[in-house]
Backbone bond lengths (Angstrom), bond angles and torsions (degrees), N, CA, C in turn:
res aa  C-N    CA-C-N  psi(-1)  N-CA   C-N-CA  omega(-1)  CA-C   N-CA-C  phi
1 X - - - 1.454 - - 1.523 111.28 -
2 X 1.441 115.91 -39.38 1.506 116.24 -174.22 1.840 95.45 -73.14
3 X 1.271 118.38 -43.86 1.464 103.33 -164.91 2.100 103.15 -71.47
4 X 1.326 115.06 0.79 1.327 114.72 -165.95 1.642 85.23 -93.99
5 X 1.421 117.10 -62.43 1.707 127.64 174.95 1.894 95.61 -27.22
6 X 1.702 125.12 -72.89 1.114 115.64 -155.88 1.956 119.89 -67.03
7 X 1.424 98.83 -18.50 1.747 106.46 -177.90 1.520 92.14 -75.92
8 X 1.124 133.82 -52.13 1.640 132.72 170.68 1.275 119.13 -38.72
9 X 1.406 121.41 -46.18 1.265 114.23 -175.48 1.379 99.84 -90.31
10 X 0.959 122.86 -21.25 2.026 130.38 175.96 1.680 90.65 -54.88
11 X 1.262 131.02 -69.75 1.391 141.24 -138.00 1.455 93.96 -88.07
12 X 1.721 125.03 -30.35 1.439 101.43 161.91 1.223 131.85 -68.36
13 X 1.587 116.43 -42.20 1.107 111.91 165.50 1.500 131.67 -60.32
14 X 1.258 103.88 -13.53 1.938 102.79 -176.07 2.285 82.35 -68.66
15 X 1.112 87.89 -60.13 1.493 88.26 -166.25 1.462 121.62 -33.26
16 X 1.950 99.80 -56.45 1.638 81.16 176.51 1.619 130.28 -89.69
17 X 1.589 98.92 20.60 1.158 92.67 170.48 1.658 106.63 -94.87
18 X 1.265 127.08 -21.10 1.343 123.31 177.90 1.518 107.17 -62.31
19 X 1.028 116.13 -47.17 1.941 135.77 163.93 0.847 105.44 -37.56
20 X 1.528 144.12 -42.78 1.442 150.76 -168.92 1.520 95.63 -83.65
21 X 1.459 106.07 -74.95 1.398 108.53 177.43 1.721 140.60 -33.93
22 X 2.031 99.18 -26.26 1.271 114.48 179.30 1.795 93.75 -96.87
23 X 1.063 143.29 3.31 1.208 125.14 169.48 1.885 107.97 -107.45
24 X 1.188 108.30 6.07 1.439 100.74 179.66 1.575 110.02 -121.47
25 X 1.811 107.40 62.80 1.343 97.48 -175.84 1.489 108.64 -84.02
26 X 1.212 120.81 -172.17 1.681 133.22 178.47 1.479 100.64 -73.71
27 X 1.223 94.28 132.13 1.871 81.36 165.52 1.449 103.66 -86.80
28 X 1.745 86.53 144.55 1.751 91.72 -175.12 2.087 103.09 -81.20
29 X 1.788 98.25 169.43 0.845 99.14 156.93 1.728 146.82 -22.49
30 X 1.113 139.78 142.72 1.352 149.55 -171.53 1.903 92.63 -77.25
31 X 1.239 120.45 107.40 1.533 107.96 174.61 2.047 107.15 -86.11
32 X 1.230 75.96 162.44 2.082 80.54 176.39 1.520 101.37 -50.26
33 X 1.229 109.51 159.60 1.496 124.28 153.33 1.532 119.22 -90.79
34 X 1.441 110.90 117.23 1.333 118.74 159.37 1.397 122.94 -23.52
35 X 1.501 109.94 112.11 1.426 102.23 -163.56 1.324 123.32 145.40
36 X 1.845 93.72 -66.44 1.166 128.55 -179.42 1.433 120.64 -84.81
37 X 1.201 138.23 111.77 1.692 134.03 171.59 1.575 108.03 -95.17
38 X 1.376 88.95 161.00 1.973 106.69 -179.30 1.578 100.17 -92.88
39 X 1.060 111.08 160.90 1.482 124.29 175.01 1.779 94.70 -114.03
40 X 1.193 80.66 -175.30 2.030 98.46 176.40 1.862 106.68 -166.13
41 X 1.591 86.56 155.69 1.278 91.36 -169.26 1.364 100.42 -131.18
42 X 1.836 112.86 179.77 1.469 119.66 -162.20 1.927 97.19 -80.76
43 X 0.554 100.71 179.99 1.585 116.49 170.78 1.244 109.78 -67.51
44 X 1.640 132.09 115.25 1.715 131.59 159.22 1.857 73.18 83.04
45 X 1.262 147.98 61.81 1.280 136.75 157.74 1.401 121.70 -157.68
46 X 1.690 114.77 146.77 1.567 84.31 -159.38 2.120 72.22 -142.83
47 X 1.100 129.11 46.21 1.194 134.78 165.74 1.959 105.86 -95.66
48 X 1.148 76.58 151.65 2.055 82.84 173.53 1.294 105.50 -80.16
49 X 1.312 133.52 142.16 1.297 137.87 -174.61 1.785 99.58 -110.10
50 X 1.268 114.15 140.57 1.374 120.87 -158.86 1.597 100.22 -75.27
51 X 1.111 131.91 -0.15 1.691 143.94 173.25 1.613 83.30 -77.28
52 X 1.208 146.58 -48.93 1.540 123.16 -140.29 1.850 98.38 -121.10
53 X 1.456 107.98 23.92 1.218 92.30 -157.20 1.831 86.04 -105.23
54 X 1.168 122.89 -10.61 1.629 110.06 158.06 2.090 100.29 -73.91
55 X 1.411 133.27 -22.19 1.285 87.40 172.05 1.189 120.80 -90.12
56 X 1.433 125.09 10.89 1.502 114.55 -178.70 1.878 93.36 -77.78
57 X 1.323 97.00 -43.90 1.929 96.53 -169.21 1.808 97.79 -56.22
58 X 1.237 120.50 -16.02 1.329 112.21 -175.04 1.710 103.72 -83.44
59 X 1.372 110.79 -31.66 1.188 103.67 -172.79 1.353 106.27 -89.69
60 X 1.324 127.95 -14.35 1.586 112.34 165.90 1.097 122.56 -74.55
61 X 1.697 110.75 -20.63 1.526 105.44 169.88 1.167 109.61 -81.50
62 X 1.214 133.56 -17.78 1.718 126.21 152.28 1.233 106.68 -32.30
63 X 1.288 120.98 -81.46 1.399 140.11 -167.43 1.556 121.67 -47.71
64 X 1.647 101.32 -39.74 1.141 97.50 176.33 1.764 123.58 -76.53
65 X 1.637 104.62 -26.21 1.211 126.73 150.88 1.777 130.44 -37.33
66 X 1.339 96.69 -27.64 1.612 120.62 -165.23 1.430 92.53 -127.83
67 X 1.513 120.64 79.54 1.842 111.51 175.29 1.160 125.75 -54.66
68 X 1.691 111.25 -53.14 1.284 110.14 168.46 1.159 142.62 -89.29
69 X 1.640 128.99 26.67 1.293 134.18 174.17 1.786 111.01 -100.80
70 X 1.148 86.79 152.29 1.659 102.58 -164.35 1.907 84.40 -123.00
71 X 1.838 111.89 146.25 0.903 140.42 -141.23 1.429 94.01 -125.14
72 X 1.554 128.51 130.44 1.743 105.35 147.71 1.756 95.42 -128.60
73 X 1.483 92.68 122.19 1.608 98.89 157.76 1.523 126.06 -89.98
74 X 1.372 92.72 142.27 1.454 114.99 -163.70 1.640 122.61 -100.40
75 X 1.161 127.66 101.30 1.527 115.51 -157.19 1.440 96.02 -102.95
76 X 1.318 99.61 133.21 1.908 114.72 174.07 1.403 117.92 -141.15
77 X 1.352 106.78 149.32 1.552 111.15 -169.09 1.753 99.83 -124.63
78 X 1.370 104.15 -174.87 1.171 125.15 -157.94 1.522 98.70 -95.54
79 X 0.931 127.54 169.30 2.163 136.43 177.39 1.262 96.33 -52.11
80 X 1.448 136.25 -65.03 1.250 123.88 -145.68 1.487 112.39 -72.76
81 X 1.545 107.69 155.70 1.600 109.38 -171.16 1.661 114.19 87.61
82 X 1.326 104.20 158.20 1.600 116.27 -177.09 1.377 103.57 -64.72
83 X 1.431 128.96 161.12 1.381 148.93 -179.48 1.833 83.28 -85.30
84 X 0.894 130.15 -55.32 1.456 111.70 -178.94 1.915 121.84 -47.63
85 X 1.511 90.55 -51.78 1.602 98.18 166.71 1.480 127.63 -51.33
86 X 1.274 97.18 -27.45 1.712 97.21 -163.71 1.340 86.00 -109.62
87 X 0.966 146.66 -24.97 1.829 134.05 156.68 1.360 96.07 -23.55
88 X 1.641 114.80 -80.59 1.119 137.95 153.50 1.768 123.10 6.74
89 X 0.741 77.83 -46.98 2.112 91.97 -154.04 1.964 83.84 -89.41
90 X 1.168 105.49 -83.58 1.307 111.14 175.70 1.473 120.30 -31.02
91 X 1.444 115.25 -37.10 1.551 103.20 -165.18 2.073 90.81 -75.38
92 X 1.203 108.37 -37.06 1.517 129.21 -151.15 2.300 88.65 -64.69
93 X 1.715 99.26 -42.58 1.209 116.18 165.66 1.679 117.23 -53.75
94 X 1.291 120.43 -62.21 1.785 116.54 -175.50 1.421 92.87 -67.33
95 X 1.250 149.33 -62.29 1.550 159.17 169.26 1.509 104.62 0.07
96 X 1.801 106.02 -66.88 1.411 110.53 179.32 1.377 111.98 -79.65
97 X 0.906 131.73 -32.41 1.802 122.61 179.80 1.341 99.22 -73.16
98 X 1.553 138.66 -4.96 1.420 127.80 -162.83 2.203 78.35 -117.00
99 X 1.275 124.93 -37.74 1.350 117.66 -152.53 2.311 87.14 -84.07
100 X 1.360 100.17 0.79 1.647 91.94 -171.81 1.399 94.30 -115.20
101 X 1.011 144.85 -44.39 1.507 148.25 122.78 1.740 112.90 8.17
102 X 1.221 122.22 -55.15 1.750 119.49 -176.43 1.403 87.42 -88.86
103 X 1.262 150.94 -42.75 1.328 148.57 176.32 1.600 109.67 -24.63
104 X 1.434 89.10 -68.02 1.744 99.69 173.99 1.587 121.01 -67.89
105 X 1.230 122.10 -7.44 1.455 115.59 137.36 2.217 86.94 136.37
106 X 1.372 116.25 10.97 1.587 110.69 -171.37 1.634 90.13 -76.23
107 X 1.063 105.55 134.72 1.168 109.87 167.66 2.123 132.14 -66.57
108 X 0.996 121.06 109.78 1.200 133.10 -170.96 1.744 108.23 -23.34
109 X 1.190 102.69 -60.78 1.630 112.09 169.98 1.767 119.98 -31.25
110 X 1.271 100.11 -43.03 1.446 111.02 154.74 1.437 167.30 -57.84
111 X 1.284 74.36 -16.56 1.946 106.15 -178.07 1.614 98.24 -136.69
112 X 1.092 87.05 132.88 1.768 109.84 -173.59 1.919 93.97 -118.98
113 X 1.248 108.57 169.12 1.614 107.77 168.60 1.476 103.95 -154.26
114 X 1.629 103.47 157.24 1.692 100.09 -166.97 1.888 76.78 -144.40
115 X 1.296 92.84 152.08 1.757 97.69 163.78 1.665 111.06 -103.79
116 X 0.980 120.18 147.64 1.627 121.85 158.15 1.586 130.25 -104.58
117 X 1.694 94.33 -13.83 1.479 105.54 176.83 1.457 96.54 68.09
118 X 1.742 118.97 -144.49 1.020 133.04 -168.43 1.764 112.14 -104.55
119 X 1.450 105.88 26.45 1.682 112.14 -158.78 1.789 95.52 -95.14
120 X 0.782 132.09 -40.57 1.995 141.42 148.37 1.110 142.77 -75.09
121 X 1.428 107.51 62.57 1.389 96.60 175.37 1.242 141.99 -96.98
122 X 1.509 151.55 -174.12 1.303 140.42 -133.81 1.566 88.31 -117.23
123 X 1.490 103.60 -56.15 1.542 138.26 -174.04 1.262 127.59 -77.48
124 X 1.252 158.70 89.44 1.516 119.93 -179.22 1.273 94.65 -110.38
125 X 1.636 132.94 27.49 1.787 89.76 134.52 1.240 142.68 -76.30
126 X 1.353 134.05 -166.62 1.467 151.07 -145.54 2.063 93.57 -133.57
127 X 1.272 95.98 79.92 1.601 91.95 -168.88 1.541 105.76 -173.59
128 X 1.239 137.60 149.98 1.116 138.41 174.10 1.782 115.00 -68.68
129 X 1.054 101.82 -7.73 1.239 90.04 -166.92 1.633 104.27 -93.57
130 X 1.412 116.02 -28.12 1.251 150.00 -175.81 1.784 103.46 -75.05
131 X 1.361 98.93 -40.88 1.765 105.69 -176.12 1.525 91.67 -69.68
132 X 1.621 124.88 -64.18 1.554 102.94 176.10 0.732 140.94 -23.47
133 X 1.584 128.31 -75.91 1.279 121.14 170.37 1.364 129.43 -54.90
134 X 1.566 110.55 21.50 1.513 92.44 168.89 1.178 103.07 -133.33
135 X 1.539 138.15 2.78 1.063 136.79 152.37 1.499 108.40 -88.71
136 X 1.844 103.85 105.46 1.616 121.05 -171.39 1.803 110.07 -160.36
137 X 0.800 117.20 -175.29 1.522 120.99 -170.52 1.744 78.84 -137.49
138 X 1.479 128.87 132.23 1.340 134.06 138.87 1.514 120.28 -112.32
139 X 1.549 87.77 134.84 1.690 103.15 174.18 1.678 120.78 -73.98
140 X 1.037 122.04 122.66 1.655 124.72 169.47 1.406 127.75 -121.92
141 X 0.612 117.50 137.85 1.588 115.31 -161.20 2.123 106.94 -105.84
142 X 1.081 87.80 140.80 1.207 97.34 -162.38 1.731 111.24 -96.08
């Protein structure tokens, strides 16, 4: 009877600790805001490429559309290179989509920028095609 008493109290506790465990997930990532599109850049480059420079004008007319929302772009790179570098690369990445962004008239106060380096990526294969899409700046709206 005592070893039947201790598997009972074993099996409640497994339970509410799994219960505990299923209510404390990670919060996921911040996804884009509807609205808003990502750009992408060349490899080792953190300039706007004249292909993406109607979606930044698209996304300021988002923005300007949306008075009071404030923006943080997110700069991320591809695997290759140090996590220090691509801190690097990425921050140098949200910087210019945010420094071409006030150009078109969004006000600075509005756009914040964070780097992710190579810690999010879109892709995880091992392929150029896969490295694109993860060297990009995404817009999120705050």
């Amino acid at each position: 009877m005592k070893k039947l008493s201790y598997l009972l109290v074993a099996a409640v506790c497994t339970v509410m600790v799994f219960g505990c465990a299923q209510q404390q997930k990670k919060p996921k990532a911040a996804a884009p805001t509807a609205g808003l599109q990502r750009i992408n850049f060349d490899f080792d480059k953190s300039n706007i490429k004249p292909e993406f420079e109607p979606v930044l004008k698209g996304n300021a007319d988002w923005m300007n559309a949306h008075p009071k929302s404030k923006v943080t772009i997110e700069g991320h790179c591809d695997e290759r290179g140090s996590i220090e570098y691509n801190i690097g690369l990425g921050d140098r990445r949200a910087n210019s989509a945010k420094s071409y962004m006030t150009k078109l008239g969004i006000g600075a106060d509005k756009l914040s920028t964070i780097s992710y380096g190579k810690e999010r990526p879109l892709c995880t294969e091992h392929n150029e095609g896969c490295w694109w899409q993860n060297r990009r700046a995404e817009f999120v709206g705050q």
